[in-house]
C-alpha positions, 0 to 999 in steps of 0.5 A, a space after each residue: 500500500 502506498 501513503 498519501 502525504 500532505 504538506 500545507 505550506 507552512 509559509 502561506 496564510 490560511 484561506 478561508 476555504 483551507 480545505 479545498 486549497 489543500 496539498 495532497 502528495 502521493 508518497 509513492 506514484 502507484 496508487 494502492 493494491 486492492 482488489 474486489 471482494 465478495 459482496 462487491 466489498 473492497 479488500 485490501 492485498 497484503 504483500 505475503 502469498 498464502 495458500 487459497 482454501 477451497 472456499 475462498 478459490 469459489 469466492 474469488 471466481 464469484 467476485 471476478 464473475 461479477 466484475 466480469 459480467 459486463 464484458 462476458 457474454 450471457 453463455 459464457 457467464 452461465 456456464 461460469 456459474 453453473 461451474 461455481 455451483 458445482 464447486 460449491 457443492 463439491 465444498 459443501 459435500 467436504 465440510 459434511 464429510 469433516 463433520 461426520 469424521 469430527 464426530 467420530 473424533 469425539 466418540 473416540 476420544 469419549 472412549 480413550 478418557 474412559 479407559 483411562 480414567 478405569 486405568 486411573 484407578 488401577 494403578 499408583 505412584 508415577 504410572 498414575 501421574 502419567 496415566 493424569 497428564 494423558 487424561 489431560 492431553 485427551 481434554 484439551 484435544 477435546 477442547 481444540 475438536 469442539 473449537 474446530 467443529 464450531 468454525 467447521 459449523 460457521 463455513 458450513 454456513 457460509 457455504 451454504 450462502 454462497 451456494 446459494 447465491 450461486 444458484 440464483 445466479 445460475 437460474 437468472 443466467 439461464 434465463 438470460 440466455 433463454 431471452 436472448 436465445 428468443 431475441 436472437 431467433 425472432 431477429 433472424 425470422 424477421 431478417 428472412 422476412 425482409 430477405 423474401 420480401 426484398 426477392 419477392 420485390 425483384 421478381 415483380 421488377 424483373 417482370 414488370 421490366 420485361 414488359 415495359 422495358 424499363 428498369 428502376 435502378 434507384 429502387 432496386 439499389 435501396 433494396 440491396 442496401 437494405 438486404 446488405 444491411 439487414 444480412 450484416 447486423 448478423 454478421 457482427 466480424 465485419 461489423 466489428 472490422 468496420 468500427 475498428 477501422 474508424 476508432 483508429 481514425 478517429 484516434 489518429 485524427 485526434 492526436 493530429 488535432 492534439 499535436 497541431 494544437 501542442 505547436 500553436 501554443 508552442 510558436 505562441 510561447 516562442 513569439 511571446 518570449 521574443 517580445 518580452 525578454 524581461 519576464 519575473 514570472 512565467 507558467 510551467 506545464 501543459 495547458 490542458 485539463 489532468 495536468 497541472 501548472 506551476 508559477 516559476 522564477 525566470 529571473 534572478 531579480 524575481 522574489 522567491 515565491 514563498 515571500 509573495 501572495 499569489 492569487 489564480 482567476 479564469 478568464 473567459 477565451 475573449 478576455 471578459 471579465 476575470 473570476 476569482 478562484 477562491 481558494 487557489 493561492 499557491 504556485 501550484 493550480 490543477 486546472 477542473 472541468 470548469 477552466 475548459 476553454 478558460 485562460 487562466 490567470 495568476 497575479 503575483 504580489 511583491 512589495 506592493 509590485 502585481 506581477 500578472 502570468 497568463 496561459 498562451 490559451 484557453 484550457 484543451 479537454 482531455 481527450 475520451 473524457 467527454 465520451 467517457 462521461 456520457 457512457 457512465 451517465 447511462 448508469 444509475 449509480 458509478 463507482 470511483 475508488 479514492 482515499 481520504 486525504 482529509 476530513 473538514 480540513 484535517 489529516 485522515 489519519 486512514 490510507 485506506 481505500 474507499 468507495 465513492 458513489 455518484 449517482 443520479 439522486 445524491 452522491 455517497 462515500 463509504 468503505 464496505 458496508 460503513 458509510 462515511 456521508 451519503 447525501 443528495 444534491 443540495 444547495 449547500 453542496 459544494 464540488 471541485 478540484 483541490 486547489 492546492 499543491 502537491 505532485 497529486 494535485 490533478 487527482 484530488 477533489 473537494 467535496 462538502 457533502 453538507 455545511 460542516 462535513 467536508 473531504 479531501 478525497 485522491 482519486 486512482 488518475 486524474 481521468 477519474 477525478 474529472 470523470 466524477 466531477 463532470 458526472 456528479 455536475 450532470 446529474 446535479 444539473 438534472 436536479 435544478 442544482 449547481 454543483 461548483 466549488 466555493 464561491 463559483 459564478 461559472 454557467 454549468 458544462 464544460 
């Protein structure tokens, strides 16, 4: 497991917002081990291998079934349950045979103490100590069967739970796989229909061609095309070849557009640079959203930055009227979904001196995030791991993985069956990107799920700390709800 560090500058006054202008700095850059458990609860992996039990292989296949199931196919996830049910079977027939044979241990035993104790009797002197301390041993072996037996009773049960479980699941896969087997026949019925249809038409052409001589070429095409079409919706290898085909350009297209854009603003710099030699300050990093940018000295008469008071603002693309970022008060700014399209602005204060650094452009999207979002906005409820960073502005002394849900009613954070906060969307709601510090900057965000409970939470990547603010954005929108950080004036959408 990695840890997660903050450091507040020690140097920097405190804001009035200081939970969302917090640093979060990741140790280590690899984002903490964990893998799905049963019951879809999260269980941390500990370093050390270990032999799996029976029990625990079938609980581990169940919970990779689970999480599979969206990329299976409906067969293929059937056949994978009714194998975890006859594993569970198989287990559930051991743990009676264990109970059978510890029963049998405890008549033995019943008859060894017996004997001994009429041995007891019969002898004296150190034959009788010895004959006592094998009664003892009897005893305490008896003690350790009961133990045994007790934890034979609970996985007993836990087997049974899992099975059953396991033959729901089982049943509802059969049934899928019965819808799916009638859709895919009537499907076919209807796809022979149009074909007969589409024969039946050209037979009446070629007739009606023959006597009068003339051939109607557009119609004839539009019922090819659409026999075509209808023959390849049951061919779905070359229908996946075509989508291959253009998700590749429209990759290729988007790196083009990407690196076409990275070269503007590269010859802007460059423009800039020869028109302003005399610079104090200038902006460092990519302008564009899961990044993030830092003030830097550029000159040696420039103060340390330490000494100054820095203030960030967004700017509309036609330089309207600046916002202030509230909260955003250090070197380091990670710009959120709201400055897409923005120009970011920082004022550097120095001895009464403003010292003003601004990006060559407005803020670029990340590219396949828009996409993204609106493939997880046809879910009910998304799932993004994360780590209390902190919690109404203090150090989460937990490292620990946690579950926040977005949903379309109201937002929840919990870690297994404990929940943290779960509240729904609200005028006092507050959500954005930290505006601190810190190397995990662009993965962390604020949320005030009410007035006066608040987190510091780091996601696993900036695609899914943006992924869930644009999510829990849209969803708020639906609601009548602005969902922004402290103080923020800016229209919804990005």
């Amino acid at each position: 497991m990695t840890r997660v560090g903050r450091d507040f500058g020690d140097t920097m006054k405190k804001e009035a917002v200081p939970p969302v202008s917090a640093d979060v700095i990741f140790a280590s850059s690899r984002f903490p081990n964990y893998r799905i458990g049963a019951n879809n609860q999260i269980v941390e992996m500990k370093e050390d291998p270990k032999v799996l039990t029976m029990k625990e292989v079938v609980a581990r296949e169940t919970a990779q079934l689970l999480e599979q199931q969206k990329r299976m196919s409906v067969r293929d996830l059937a056949s994978k349950f009714e194998k975890g049910l006859a594993a569970a079977a198989k287990l559930s027939e051991e743990a009676r045979l264990r109970e059978a044979a510890s029963l049998e241990k405890h008549v033995l035993l019943k008859k060894l103490r017996d004997a001994l104790e009429s041995l007891k009797g019969r002898v004296v002197g150190k034959n009788k100590d010895d004959v006592e301390e094998a009664i003892a041993m009897v005893e305490a072996l008896a003690v350790q069967l009961t133990q045994r037996e007790g934890e034979l009773i609970q996985e007993k049960t836990e087997v049974k739970k899992l099975a059953n479980f396991l033959k729901q699941a089982s049943e509802d896969a059969k049934k899928l796989v019965d819808e799916e087997r009638a859709f895919a026949r009537s499907e076919i019925e209807n796809a022979r229909a149009a074909v007969q249809r589409v024969e039946e038409a050209l037979q009446e052409q070629e007739r009606m061609s023959r006597a009068s001589g003339k051939l109607d070429l557009d119609e004839l095409m539009k019922e090819v095309h659409e026999a075509r079409r209808i023959i390849m919706l049951h061919q779905p290898s070359k229908v996946m070849d075509m989508e291959h085909e253009l998700r590749a350009l429209r990759i290729q297209l988007a790196e083009k557009s990407k690196h076409s854009l990275q070269l503007q603003k590269q010859l802007a710099m460059s423009r800039r640079g020869e028109e302003n030699t005399s610079r104090l300050y200038e902006l460092d990093g990519p302008e564009a959203l899961g990044s993030y940018l830092r003030i830097q000295r550029c000159s040696e008469r420039a103060l340390e930055l330490s000494e100054c008071s820095i203030q960030w603002y967004r700017l509309t693309a036609e330089g309207g009227k600046k916002e202030l970022i509230s909260g955003a008060t250090k070197p380091v700014y990670a710009p959120e979904p709201f400055d897409v399209g923005r120009i970011l602005q920082a004022d550097i204060i120095s001895e009464g001196q403003r010292i003003t650094v601004t990006t060559t452009g407005p803020i670029d999207p990340a590219a396949g995030l828009g996409n993204y979002v609106e493939s997880l906005v046809r879910r009910h409820d998304t799932e993004f791991n994360v780590v209390i960073a902190q919690m109404n502005g203090a150090d989460y002394p937990s490292q620990s993985i946690h579950v926040l849900h977005v949903g379309k009613m109201r937002m929840k954070l919990c870690k297994g069956k404990a929940t943290m906060a779960k509240e729904y969307y609200s005028n006092s709601m507050q959500l954005c990107g930290v505006r601190g510090g810190g190397n995990a900057a662009a993965q962390a965000l604020f949320w005030q799920a009410k007035t006066g409970l608040s987190f510091v939470l780091a996601c696993e990547s900036e695609r899914e700390r943006n992924a869930a603010i644009m999510l829990a954005r849209r969803f708020a929108f639906d609601c009548n709800i602005m969902l922004a950080g402290p103080d923020d004036r800016a229209p919804l959408g990005t």
